[in-house]
N, C-alpha and C positions, 0 to 999 in steps of 0.2 A: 423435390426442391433440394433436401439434402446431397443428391447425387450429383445435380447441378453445379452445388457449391465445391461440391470436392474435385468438378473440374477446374473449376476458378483457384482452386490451391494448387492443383498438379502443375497447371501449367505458372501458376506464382513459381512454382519451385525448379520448372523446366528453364525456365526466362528470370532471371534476376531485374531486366530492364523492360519487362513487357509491361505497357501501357492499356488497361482495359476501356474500352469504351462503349462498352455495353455492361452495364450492371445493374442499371435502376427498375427495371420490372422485377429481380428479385427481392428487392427492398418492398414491393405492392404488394407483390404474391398473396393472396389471400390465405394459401395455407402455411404463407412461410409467419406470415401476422398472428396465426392460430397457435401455430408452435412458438411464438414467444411470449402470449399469453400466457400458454403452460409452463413452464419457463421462469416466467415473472415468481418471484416468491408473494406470497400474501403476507396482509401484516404489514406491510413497509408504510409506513409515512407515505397519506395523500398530499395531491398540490393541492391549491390555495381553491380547487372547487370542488373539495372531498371526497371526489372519484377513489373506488377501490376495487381491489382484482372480483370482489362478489359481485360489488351491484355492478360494475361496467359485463359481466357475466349473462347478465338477463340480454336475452335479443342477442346473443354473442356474433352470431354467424351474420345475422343484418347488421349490426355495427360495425363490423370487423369489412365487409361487403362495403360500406359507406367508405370507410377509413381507406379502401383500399382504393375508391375508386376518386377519394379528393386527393391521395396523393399521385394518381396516374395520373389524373390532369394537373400537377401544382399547386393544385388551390386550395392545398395543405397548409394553415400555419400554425407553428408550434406557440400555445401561451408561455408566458412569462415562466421564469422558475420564483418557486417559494421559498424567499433566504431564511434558512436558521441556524443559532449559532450552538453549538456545543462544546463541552470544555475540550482544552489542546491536552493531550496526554502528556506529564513532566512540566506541564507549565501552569502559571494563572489563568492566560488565554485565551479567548476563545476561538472555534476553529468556526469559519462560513460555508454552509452546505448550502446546496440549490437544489432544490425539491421538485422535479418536475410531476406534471399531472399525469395521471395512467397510462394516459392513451397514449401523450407522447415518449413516455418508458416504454411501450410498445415500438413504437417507428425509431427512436433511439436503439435499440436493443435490434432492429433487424437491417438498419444501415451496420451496425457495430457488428454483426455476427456475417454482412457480406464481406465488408472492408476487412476483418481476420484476416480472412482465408489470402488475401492479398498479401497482408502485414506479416501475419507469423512468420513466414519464411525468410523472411525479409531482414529480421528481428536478429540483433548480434545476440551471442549466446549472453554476454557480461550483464544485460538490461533482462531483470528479473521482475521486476512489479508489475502486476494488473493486465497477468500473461496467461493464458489456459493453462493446466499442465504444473504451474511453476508457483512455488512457494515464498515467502520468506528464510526458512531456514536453509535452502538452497545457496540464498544470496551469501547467508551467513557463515554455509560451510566453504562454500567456495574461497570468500576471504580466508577463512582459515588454514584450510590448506595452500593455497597460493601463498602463504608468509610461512608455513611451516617447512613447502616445500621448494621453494624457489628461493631465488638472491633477493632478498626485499631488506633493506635497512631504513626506507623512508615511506611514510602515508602521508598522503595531502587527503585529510579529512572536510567534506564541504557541503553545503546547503543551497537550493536557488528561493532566494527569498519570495515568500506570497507569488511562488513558480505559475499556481491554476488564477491565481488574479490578474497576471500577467502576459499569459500566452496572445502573441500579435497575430492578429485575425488573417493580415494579408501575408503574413510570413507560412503560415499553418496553412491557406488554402496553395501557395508554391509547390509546400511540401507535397500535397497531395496531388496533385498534380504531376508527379515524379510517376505515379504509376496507375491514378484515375483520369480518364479521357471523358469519363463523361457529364457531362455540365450541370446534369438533375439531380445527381447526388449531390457535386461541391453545392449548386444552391440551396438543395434540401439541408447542408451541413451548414453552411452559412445564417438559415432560416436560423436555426436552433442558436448561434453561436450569438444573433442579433436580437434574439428575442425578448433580453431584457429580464429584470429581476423583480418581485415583489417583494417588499417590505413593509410590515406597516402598513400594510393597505394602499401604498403609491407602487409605482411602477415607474422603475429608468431605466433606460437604455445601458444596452452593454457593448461600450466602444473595445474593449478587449477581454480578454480572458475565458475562460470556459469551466462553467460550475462544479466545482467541488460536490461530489455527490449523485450527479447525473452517471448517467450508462454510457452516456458514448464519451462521455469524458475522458477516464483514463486509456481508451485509445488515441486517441486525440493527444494529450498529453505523451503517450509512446512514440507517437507518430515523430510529433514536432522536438523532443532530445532526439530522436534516434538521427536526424539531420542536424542540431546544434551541435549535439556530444559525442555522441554514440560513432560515430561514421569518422568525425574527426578526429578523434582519439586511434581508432584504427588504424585509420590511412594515415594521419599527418604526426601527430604525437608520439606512436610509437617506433613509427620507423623511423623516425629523429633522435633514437636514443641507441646508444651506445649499449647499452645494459640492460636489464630487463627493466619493462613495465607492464601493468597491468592495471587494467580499470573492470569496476564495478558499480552498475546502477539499480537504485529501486526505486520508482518514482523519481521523485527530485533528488532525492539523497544518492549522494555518490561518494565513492571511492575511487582516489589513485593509487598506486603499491610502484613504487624503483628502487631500483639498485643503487644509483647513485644520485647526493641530493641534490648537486648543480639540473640535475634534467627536473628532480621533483619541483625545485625552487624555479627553474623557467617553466614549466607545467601550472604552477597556481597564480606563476603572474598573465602566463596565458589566457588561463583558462575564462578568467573573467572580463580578459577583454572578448574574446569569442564570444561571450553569452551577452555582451554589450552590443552587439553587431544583432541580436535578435529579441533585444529590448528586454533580457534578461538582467538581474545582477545577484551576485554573491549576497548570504546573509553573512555579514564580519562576524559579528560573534560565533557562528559554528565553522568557519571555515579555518584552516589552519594546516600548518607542515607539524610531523614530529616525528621524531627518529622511531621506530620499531621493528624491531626483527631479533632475528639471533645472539647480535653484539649490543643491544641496548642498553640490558641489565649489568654486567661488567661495565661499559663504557661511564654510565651511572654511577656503577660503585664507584669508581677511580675519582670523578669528581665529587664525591660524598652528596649525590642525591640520587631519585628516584626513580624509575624507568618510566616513561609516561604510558600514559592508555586513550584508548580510542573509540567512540557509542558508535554502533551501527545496527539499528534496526532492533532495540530496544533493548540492547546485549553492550555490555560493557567488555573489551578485547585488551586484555594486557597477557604480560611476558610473565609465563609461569616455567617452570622445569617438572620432567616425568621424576618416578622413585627412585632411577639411577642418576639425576642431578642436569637429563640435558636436555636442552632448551623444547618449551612449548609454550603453544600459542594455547592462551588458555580464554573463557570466557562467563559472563558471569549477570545477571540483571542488572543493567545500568542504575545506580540510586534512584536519579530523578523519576523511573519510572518506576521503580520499589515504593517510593513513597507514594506517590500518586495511585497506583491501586491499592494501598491499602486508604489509602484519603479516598478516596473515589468508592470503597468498601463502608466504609462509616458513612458517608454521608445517607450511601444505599438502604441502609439500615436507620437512620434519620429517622425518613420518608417513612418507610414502611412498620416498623415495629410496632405502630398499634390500630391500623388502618388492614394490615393482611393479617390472616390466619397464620398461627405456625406452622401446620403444614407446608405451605405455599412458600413462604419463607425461611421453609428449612432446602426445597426445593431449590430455590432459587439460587441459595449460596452454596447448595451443592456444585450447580452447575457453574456456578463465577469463578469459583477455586478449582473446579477438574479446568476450566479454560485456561485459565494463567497457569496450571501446573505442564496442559498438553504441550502449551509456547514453549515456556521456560524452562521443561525438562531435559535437557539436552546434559552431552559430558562437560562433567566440573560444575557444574553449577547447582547438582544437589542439595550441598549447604545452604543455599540460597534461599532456594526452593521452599526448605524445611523453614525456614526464619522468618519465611512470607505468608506458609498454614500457619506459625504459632503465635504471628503477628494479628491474623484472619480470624482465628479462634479466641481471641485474646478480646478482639472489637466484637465480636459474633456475643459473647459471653457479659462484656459490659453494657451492650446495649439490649440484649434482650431480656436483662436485669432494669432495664428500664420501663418494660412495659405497663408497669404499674407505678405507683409509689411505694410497694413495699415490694424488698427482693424477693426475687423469684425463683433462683437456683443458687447452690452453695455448686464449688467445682465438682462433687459427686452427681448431684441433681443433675449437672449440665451434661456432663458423660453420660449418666441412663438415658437423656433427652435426644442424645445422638445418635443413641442406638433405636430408639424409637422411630427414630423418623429416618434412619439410613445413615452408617455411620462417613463421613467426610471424606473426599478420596487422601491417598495416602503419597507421599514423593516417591517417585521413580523415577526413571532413566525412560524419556518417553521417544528421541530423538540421539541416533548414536553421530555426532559432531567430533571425532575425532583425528585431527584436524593429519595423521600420518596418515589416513584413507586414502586412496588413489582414485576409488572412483565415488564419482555424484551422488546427490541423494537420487534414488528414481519415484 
């Protein structure tokens, strides 16, 4: 099955305009169902009939044998997703996940792993999120050297508001259609996209959008910008401009980068009528023009204010200078999400400090702080870094002074406790982001 699929990419990559219309017994394939069982991580949140990668395990090969053979005939349909909310990172928020049940994280996961092989090659290089292969700090350095090394004095910074609540169902099966001919899949994709959300114990209908959270989602969502944005920025936006432009997408979050701001300034009155024609709209508050590049910081001084700056992908991007005084793109943890993990680290600690073991809970904050150090360790932003273990160690040390009613460690006690159970990792440079590189991260 796998070798099958790799003809389904060859010839994607032969033919830009080839139309498949044969695809959906790979989708049934019983062993291609096997291999995304294995595949599946365990552990993940069941749907709403607490199916999980063990027990759907028992009987595997007859279940999988069933599954494969309701969806040869159609008479596959996917239930409901299970909505849950969890907090929005930098905000009060909360964000809406749709939880699908096992089975169908299986049949999701093997239409998503056919349709790839169509899509990848497909895919402009600028659209970074929820791609094989491809990272966030990809997206991040890319920015970076794109304004460090080209003509950029303008970013149109911007948002597509509740983007996955929104995606129009009949616009997104067009798209696909662009390069699937065959009618079992779009139905079997429609099935899922119609199937409806649980909440609370009811069940509505879903007239649009495609759940936050699901496996075939963020293709789905690549799919349907790479036709709103992605394509049209190419083709139409930048060969409209006199001077350089440049775009960059992660998800919904995007970036524009020009040379000059008359094209920046018709680019974001464009932009959001374009994504009105596909029942999209701009969120106002993160969207915005601001000057950024090499003449900022001067231009600034001269008026006696400040160079502005710009969040993308959890990174805060302002105009810094090297040791010899000249111009760099520098970059740094955006506050809102500084605070929010350390708030998000207190609460963690809430919950836990007299319910787990300290072992367990020395574990665990090991591993919460090597994560946010792996992200955030990139160039320049060491400082940061360092301000966000002393912040981590700071709440780590107040609360587990809590355990009791009487304290439990003076700052010495707490350092022997550290070594005890493995001392905390330490800031490095985990990610070299320096934005004169010429070439990619690989």
């Amino acid at each position: 099955m796998a070798t099958q699929l790799t003809r389904i990419r060859q010839k994607a990559e032969q033919d830009g305009n080839m139309v498949f219309t044969s695809l959906y017994h790979h989708v049934y394939d019983v062993d291609n169902l096997l291999g995304c069982y294995e595949d599946t991580p365990a552990g993940k949140a069941s749907g709403f009939d607490g199916e999980t990668k063990e027990s759907y395990g028992h009987n595997l090969r007859e279940r999988l044998a069933k599954l494969s053979g309701a969806l040869a005939q159609m008479s596959y349909v996917p239930p409901p997703t299970l909505r849950r909310y969890i907090p929005k990172a930098g905000s009060d928020k909360l964000r809406p996940l749709g939880i699908s049940c096992f089975e169908a994280k299986l049949v999701e996961r093997s239409l998503k792993q056919t349709l790839e092989q169509i899509y990848e090659p497909a895919f402009v290089d600028s659209s970074h999120g929820y791609r094989p292969q491809r990272r966030a700090h990809q997206a991040v350095d890319a920015v970076g050297r794109c304004i460090q090394q080209g003509k950029v004095n303008y970013v149109v910074e911007a948002d597509i508001k509740g983007f996955f609540d929104h995606v129009n169902h009949e616009w997104l099966l067009k798209f696909l259609r662009h390069r699937v001919g065959d009618e079992r899949v779009l139905r079997m994709i429609e099935r899922f996209l119609k199937a409806g959300i649980m909440e609370e114990g009811l069940v509505r209908a879903s007239e649009e959008g495609t759940p936050q959270g699901s496996v075939l989602s963020p293709l789905l969502s690549n799919v349907y910008l790479h036709y709103a944005l992605d394509l049209w920025f190419q083709v139409r936006v930048r060969k409209a401009c006199y001077g350089e432009a440049y775009y960059f997408r992660y998800a919904d979050d995007f970036l524009a980068c020009f040379q000059f701001k008359d094209e920046a300034e018709r680019f974001l009155k464009e932009v959001g009528e374009r994504l009105g024609q596909f029942h999209l709209e701009l969120e106002p508050s993160k969207t915005r023009l601001l000057a950024f590049g090499r003449f900022t910081a001067a231009n600034a001084a001269k008026e006696g204010g400040k160079p502005q700056t710009f969040d993308f992908l959890g990174f805060t991007f302002y105009c810094g200078a090297t040791r010899r005084g000249t111009f760099k793109v520098k970059r740094k943890t955006a506050a809102k999400k500084f605070r929010h993990k350390l708030k998000e680290a207190k609460e963690w600690l809430k919950k836990v400090r007299s319910r787990v073991r300290l072992p367990e809970i020395m574990a665990t904050a090991r591993r919460k702080l090597e994560g946010h150090l792996n992200y955030y360790g990139i160039t320049d932003n060491l400082p940061e870094c360092a301000s966000y273990r002393t912040g981590f160690i700071s709440i780590l040390f107040k609360w587990l002074n809590r355990r009791s009613q009487r304290k439990s460690y003076t700052w010495e006690q707490f350092n022997q406790m550290l070594k005890t159970y493995g001392k905390l990792p330490e800031v490095s440079r985990k990610v070299d982001l320096c934005p004169f590189r010429k070439a990619s991260l690989s």
